[in-house]
N, CA, C and O atoms as CSV, one atom per row, in Angstrom:
chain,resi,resn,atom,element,x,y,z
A,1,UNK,N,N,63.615,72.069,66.168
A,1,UNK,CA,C,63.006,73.345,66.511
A,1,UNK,C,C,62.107,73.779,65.371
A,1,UNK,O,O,62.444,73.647,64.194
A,2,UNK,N,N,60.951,74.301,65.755
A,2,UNK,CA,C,60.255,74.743,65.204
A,2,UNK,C,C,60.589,76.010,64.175
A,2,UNK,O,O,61.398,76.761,64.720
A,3,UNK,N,N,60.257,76.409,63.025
A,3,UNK,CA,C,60.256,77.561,62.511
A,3,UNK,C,C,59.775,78.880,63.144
A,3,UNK,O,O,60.353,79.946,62.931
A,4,UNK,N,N,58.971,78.790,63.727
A,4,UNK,CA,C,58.041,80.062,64.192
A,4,UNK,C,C,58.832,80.687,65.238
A,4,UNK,O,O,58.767,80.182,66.359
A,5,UNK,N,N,59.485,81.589,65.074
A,5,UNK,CA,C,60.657,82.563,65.754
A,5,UNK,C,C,59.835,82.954,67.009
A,5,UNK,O,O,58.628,83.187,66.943
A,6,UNK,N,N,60.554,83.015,68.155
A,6,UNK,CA,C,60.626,83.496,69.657
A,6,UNK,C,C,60.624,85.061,69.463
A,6,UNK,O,O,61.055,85.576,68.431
A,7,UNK,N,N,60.206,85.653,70.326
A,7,UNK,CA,C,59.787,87.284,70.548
A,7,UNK,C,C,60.483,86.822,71.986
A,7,UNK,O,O,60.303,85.724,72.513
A,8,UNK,N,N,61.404,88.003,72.562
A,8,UNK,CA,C,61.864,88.444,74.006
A,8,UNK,C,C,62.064,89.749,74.122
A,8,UNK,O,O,62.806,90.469,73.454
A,9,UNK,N,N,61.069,90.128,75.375
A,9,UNK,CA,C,61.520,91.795,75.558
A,9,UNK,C,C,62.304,91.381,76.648
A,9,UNK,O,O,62.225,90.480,77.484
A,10,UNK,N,N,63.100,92.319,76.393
A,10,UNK,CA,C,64.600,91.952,76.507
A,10,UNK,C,C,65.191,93.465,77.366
A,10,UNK,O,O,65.092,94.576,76.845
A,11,UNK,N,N,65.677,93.278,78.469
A,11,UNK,CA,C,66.538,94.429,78.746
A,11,UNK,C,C,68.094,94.026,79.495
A,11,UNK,O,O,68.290,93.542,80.610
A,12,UNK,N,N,69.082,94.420,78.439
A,12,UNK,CA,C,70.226,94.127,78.574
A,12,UNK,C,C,70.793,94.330,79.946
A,12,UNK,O,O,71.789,93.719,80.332
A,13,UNK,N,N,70.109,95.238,80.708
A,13,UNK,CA,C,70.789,95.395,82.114
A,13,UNK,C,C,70.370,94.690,82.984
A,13,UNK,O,O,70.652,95.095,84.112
A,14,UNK,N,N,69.489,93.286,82.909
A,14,UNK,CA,C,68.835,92.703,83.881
A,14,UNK,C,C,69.039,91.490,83.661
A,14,UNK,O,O,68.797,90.848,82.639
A,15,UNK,N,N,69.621,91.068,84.906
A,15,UNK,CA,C,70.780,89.492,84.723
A,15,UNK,C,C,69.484,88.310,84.407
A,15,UNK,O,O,69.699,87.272,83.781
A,16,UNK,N,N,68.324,88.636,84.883
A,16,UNK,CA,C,67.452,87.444,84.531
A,16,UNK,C,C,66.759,87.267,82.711
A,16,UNK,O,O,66.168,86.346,82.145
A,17,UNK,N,N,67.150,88.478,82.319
A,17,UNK,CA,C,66.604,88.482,80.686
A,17,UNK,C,C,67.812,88.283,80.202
A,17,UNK,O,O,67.694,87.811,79.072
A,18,UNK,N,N,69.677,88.497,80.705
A,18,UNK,CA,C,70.318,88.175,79.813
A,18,UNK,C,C,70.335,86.421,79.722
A,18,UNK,O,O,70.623,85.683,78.780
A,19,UNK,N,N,69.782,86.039,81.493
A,19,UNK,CA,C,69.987,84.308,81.551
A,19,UNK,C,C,68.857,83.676,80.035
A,19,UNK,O,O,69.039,82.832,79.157
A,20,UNK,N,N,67.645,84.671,80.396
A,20,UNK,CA,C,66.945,83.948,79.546
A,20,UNK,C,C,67.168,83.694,77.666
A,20,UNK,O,O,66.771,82.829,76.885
A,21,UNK,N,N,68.074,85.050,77.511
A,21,UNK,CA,C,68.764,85.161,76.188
A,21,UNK,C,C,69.544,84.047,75.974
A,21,UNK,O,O,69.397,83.320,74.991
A,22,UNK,N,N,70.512,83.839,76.988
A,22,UNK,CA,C,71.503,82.653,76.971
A,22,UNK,C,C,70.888,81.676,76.335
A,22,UNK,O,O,71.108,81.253,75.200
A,23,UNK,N,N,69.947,81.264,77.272
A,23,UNK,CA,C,69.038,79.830,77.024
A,23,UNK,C,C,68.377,80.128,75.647
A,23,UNK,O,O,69.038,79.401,74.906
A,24,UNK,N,N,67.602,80.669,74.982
A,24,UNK,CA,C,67.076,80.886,73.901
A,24,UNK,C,C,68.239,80.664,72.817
A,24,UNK,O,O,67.921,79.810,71.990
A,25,UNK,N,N,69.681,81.299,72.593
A,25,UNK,CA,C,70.492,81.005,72.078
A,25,UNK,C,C,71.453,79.730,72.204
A,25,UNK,O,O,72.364,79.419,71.436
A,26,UNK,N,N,71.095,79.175,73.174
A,26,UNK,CA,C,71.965,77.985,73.773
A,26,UNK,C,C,70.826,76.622,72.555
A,26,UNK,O,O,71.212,75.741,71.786
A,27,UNK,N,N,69.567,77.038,72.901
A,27,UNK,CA,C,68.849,76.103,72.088
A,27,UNK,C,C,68.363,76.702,70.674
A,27,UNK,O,O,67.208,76.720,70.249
A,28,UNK,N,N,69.598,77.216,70.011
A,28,UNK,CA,C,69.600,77.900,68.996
A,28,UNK,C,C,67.841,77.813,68.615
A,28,UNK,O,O,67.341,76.753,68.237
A,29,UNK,N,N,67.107,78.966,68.764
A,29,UNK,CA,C,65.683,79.323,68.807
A,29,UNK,C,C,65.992,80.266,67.913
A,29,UNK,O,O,67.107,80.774,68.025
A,30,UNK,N,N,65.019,80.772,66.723
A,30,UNK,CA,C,65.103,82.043,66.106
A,30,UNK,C,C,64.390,82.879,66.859
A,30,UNK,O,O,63.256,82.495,67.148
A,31,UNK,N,N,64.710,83.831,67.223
A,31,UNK,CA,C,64.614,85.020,68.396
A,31,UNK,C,C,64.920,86.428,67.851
A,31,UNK,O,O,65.929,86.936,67.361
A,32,UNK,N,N,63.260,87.019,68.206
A,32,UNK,CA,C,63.733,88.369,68.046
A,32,UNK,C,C,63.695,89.174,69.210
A,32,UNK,O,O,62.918,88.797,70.086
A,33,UNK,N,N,64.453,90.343,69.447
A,33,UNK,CA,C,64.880,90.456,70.784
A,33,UNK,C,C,64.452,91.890,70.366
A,33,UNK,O,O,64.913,92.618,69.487
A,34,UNK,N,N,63.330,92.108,71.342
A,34,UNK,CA,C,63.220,93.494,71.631
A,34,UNK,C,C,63.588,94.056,72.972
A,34,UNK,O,O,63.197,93.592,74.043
A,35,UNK,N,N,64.505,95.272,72.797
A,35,UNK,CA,C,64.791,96.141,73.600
A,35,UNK,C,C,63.667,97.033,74.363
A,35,UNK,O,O,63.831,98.218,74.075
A,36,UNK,N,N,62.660,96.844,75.180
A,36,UNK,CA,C,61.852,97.395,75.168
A,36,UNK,C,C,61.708,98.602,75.921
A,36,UNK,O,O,60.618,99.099,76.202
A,37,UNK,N,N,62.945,99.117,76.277
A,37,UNK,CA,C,62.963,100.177,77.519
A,37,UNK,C,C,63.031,101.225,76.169
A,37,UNK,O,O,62.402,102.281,76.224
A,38,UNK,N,N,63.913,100.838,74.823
A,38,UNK,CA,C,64.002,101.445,73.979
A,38,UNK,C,C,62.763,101.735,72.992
A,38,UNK,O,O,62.577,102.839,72.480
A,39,UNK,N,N,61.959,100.641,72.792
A,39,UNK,CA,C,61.457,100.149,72.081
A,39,UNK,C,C,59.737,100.114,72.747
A,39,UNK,O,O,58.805,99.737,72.037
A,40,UNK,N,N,59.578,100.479,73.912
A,40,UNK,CA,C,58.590,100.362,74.805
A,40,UNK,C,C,57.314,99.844,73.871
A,40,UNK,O,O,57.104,100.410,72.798
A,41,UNK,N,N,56.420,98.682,74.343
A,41,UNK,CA,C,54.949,98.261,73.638
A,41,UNK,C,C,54.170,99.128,73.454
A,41,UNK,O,O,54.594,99.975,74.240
A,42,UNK,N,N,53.025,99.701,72.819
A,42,UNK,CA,C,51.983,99.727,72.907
A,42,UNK,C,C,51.063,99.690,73.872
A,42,UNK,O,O,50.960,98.650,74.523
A,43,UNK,N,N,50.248,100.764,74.148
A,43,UNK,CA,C,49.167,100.270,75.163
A,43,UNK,C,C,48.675,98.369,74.356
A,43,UNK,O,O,48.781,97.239,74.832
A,44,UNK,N,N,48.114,98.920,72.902
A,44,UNK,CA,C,47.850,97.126,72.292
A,44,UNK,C,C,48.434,96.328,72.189
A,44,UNK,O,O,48.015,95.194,71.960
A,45,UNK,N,N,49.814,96.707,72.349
A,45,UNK,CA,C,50.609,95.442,72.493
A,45,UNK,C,C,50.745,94.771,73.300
A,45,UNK,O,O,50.789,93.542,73.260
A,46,UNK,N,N,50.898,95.914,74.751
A,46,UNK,CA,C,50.565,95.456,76.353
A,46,UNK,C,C,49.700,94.606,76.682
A,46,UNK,O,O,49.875,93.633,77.415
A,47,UNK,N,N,48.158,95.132,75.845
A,47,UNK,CA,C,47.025,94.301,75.657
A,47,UNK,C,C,46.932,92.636,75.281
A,47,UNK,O,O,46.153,91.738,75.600
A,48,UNK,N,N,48.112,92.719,74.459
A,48,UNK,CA,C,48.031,91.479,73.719
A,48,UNK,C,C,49.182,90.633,74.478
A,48,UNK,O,O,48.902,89.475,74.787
A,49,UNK,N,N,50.129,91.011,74.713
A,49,UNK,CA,C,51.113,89.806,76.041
A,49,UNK,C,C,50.401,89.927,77.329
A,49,UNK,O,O,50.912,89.253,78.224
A,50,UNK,N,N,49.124,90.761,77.732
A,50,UNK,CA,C,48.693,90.492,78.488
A,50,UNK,C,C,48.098,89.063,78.529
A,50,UNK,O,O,48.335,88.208,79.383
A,51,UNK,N,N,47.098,88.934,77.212
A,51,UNK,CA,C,46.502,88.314,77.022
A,51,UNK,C,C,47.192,86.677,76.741
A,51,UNK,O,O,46.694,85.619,77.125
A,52,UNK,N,N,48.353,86.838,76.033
A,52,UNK,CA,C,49.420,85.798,75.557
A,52,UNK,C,C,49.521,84.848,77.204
A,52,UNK,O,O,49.401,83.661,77.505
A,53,UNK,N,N,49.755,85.909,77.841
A,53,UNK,CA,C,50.538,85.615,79.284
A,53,UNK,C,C,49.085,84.676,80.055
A,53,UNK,O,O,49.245,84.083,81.122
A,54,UNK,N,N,48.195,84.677,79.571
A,54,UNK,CA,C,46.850,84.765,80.880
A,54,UNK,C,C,47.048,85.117,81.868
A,54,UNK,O,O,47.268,84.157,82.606
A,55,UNK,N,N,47.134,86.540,82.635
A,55,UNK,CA,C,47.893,86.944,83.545
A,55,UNK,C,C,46.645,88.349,83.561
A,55,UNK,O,O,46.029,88.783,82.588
A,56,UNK,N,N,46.558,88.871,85.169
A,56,UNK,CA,C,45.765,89.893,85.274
A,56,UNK,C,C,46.978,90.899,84.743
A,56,UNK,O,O,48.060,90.339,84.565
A,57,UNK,N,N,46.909,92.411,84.455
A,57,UNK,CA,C,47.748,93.210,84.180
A,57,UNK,C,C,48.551,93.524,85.243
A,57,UNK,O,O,49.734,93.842,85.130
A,58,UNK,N,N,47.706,93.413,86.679
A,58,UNK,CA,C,48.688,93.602,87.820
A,58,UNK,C,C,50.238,92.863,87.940
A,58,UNK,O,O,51.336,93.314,88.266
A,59,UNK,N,N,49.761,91.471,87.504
A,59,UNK,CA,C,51.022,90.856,87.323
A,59,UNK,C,C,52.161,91.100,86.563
A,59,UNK,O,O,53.286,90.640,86.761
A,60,UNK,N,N,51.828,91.790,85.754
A,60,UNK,CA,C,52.805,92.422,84.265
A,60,UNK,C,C,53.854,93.844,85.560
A,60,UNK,O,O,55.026,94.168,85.369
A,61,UNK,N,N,53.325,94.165,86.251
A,61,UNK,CA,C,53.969,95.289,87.105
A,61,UNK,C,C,55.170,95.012,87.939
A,61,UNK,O,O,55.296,93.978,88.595
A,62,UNK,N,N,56.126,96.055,87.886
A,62,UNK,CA,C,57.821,96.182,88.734
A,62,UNK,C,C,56.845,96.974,89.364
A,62,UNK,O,O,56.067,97.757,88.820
A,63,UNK,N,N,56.971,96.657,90.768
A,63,UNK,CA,C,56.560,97.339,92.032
A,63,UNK,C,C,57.998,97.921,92.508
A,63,UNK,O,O,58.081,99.059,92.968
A,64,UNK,N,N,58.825,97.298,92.406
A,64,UNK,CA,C,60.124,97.585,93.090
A,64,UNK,C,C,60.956,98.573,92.150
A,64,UNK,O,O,62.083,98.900,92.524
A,65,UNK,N,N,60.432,99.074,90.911
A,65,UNK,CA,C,60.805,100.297,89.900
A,65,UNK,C,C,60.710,101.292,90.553
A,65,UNK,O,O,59.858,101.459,91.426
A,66,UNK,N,N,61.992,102.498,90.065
A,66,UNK,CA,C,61.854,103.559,90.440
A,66,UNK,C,C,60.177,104.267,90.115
A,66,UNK,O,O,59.501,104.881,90.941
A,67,UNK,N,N,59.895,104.038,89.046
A,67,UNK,CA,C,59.301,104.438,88.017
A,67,UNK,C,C,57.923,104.498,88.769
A,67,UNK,O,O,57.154,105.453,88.662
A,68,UNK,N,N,57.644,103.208,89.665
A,68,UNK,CA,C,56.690,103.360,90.554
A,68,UNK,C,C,56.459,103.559,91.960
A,68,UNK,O,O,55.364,103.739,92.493
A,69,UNK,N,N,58.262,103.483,92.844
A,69,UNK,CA,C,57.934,103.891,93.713
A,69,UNK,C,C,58.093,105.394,94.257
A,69,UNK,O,O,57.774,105.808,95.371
A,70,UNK,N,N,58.724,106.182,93.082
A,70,UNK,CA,C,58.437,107.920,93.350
A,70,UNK,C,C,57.445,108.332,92.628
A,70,UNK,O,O,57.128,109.515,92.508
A,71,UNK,N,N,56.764,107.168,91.981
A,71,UNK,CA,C,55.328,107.879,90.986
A,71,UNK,C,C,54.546,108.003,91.779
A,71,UNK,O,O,54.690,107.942,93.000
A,72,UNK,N,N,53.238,108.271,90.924
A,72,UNK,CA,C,52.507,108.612,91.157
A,72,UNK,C,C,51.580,107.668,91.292
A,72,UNK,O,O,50.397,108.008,91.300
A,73,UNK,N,N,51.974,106.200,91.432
A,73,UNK,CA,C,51.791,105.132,91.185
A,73,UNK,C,C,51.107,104.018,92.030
A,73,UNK,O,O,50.211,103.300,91.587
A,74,UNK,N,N,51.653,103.938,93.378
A,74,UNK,CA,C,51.552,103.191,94.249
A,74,UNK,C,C,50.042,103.145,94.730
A,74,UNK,O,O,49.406,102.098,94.842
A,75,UNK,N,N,49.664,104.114,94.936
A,75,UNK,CA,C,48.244,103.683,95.889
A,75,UNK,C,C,47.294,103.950,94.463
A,75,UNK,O,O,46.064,103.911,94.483
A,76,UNK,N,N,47.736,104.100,93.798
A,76,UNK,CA,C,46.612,104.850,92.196
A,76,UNK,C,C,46.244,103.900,91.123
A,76,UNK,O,O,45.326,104.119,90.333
A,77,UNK,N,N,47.111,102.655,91.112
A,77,UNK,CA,C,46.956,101.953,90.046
A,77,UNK,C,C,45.211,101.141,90.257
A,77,UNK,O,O,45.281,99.937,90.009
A,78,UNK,N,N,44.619,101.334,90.419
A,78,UNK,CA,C,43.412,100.601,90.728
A,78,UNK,C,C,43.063,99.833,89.347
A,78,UNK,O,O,42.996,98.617,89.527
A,79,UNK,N,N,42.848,100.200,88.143
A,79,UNK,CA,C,42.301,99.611,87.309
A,79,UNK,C,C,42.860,98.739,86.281
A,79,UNK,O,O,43.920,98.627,86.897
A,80,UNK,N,N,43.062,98.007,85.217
A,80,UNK,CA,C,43.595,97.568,84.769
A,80,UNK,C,C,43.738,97.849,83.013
A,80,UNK,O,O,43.960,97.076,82.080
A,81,UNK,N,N,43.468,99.517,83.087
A,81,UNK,CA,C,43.354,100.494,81.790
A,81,UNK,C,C,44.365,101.152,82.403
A,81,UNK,O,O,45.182,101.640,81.622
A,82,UNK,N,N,44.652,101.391,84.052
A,82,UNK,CA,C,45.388,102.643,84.718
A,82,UNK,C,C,46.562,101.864,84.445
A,82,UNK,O,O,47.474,102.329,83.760
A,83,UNK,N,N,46.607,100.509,85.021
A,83,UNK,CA,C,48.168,99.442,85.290
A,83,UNK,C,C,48.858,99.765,83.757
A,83,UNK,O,O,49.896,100.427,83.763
A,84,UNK,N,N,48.213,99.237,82.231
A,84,UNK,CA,C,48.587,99.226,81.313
A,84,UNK,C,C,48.814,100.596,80.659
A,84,UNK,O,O,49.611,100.465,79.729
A,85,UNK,N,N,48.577,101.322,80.745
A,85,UNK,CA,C,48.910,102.888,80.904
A,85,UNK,C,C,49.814,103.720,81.471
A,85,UNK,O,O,50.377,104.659,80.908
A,86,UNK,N,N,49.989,103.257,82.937
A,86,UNK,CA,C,51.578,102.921,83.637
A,86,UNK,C,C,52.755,102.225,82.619
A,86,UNK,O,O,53.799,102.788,82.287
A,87,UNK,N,N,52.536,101.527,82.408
A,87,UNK,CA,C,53.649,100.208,81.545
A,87,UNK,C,C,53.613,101.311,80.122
A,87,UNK,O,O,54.638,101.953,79.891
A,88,UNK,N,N,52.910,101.410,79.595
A,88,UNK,CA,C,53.197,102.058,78.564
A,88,UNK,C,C,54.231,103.347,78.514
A,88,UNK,O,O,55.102,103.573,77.674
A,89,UNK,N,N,53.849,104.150,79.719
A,89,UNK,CA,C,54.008,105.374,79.860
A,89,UNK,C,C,56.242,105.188,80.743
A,89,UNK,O,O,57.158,106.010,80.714
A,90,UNK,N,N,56.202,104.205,81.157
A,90,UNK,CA,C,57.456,103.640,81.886
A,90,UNK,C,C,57.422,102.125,81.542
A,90,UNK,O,O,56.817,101.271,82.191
A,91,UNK,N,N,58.026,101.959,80.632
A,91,UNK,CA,C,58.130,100.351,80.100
A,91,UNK,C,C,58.999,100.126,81.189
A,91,UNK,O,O,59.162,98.907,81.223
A,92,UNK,N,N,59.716,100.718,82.199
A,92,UNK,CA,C,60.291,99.679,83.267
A,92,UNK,C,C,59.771,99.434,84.476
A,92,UNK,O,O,60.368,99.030,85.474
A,93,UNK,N,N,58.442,99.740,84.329
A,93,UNK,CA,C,57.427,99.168,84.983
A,93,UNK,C,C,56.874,97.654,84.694
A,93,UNK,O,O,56.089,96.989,85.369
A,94,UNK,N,N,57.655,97.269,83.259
A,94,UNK,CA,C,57.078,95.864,83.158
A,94,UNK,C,C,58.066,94.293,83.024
A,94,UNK,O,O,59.062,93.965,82.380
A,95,UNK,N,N,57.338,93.745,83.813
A,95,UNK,CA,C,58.071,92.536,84.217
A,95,UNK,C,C,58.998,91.735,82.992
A,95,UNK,O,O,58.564,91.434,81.880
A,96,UNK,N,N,59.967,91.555,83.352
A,96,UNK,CA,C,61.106,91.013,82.314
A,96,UNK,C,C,62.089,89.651,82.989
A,96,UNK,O,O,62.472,89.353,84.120
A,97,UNK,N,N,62.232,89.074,81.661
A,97,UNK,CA,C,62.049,89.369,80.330
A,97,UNK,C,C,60.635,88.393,80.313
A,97,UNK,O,O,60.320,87.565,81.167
A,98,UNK,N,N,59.772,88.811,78.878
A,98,UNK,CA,C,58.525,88.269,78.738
A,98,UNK,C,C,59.450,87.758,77.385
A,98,UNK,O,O,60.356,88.260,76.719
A,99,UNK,N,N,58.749,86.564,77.374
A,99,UNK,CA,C,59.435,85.553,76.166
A,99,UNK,C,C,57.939,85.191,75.119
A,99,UNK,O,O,56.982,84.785,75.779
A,100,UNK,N,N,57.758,85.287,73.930
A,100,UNK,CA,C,56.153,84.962,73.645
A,100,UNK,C,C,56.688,84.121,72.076
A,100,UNK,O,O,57.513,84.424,71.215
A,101,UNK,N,N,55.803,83.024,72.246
A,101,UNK,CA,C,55.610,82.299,71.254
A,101,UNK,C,C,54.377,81.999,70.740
A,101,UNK,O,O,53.550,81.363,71.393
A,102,UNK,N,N,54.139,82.476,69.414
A,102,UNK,CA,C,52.994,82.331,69.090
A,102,UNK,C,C,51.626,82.568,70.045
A,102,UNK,O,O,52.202,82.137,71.044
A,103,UNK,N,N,50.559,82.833,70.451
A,103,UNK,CA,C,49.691,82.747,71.418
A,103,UNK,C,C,50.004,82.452,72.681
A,103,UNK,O,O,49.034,82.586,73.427
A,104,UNK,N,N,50.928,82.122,73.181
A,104,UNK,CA,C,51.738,82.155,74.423
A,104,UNK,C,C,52.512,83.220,74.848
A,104,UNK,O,O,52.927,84.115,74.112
A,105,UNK,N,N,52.745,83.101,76.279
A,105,UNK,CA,C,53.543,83.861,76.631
A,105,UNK,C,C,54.262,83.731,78.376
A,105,UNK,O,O,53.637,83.398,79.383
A,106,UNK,N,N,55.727,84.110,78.284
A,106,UNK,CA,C,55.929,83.479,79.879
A,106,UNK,C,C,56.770,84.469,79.967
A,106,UNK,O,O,57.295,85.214,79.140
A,107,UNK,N,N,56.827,84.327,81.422
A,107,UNK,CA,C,57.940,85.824,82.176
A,107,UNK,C,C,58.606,84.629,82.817
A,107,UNK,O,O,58.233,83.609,83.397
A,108,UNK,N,N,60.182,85.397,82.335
A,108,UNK,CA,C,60.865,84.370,82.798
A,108,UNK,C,C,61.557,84.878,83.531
A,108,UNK,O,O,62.597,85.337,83.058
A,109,UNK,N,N,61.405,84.971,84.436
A,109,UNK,CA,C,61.720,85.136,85.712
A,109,UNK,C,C,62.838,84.725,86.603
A,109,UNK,O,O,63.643,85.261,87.364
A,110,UNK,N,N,62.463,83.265,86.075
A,110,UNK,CA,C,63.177,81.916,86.355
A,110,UNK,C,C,63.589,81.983,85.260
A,110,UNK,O,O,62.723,82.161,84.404
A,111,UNK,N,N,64.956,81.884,84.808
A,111,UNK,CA,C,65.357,81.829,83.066
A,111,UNK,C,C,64.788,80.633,83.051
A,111,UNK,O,O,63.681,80.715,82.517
A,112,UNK,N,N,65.165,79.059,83.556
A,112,UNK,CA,C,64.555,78.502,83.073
A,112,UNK,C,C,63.257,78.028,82.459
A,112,UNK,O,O,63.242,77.272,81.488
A,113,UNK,N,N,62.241,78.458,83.008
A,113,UNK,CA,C,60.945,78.742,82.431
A,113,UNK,C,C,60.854,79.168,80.889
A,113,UNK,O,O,59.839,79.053,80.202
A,114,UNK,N,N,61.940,79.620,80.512
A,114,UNK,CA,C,61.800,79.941,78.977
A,114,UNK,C,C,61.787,78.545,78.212
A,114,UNK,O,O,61.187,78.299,77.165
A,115,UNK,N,N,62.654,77.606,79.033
A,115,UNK,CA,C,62.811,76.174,78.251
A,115,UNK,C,C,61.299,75.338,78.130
A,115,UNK,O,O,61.171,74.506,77.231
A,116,UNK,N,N,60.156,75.612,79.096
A,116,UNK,CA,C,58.914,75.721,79.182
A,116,UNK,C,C,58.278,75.988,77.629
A,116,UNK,O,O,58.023,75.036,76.891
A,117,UNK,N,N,58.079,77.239,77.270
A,117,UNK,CA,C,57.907,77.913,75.909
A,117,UNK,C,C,58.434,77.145,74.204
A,117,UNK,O,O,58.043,77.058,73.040
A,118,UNK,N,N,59.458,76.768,75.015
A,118,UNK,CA,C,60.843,76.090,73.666
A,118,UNK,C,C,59.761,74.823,73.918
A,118,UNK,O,O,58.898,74.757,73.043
A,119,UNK,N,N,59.692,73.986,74.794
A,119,UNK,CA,C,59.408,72.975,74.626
A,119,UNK,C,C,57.762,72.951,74.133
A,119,UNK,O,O,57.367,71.890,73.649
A,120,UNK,N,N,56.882,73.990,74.234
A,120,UNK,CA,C,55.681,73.847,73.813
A,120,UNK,C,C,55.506,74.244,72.590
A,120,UNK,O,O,54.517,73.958,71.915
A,121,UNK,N,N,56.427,74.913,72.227
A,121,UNK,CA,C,56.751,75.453,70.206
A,121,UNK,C,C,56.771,73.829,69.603
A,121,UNK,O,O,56.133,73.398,68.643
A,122,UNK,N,N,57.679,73.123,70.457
A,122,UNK,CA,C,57.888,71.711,69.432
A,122,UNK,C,C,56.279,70.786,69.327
A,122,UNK,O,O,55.865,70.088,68.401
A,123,UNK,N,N,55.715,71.073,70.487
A,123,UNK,CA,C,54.659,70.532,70.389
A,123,UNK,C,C,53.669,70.678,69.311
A,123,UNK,O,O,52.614,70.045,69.353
């Protein structure tokens, strides 16, 4: 394993970021684990796992969040200054867990997909 430590936003109540924790610790990875409901990004930070991810910002979005379906949210998000502004404003608006290594970045969704990430660090 590589030196260059794993980043996971991380929310303890969501069985697919604790799978992906598992796996990150299973392949003993140095991992820092952000809490991000606590800890919520940055509009620039948003900016930048946007960018990690190659992913439009729409994709970064919980449609199925409270957060957006009693917001103000649903028919309004048009732009992709409005989407990341949302996420900022309700970090549980954003898709988890996001796992980022170096200039990369993956939503793991699929826990396994994090092993994806692990395996391109060694590269």
């Amino acid at each position: 394993m590589s030196n260059q430590a794993l980043t996971i936003y991380h929310n303890p109540s969501c069985s697919k970021s604790r799978e992906a924790l598992e796996i990150l610790q299973q392949q003993n990875a140095q991992t820092y684990i952000i809490e991000y409901l606590n800890k919520p990004p940055s509009i620039l930070e948003t900016i930048e796992i946007i960018k990690k991810l190659g992913l439009a910002p729409i994709n970064l979005l919980r449609t199925t969040e409270k957060a957006y379906i009693d917001g103000e949210y649903q028919a309004n998000l048009v732009s992709d200054e409005e989407i990341i502004a949302a996420i900022a404003k309700h970090p549980s608006l954003l898709q988890r867990p996001i796992v980022i290594c170096g200039n990369k970045a993956i939503i793991g969704r699929s826990s396994i997909k994090v092993l994806d990430i692990i395996s391109k660090q060694l590269m």
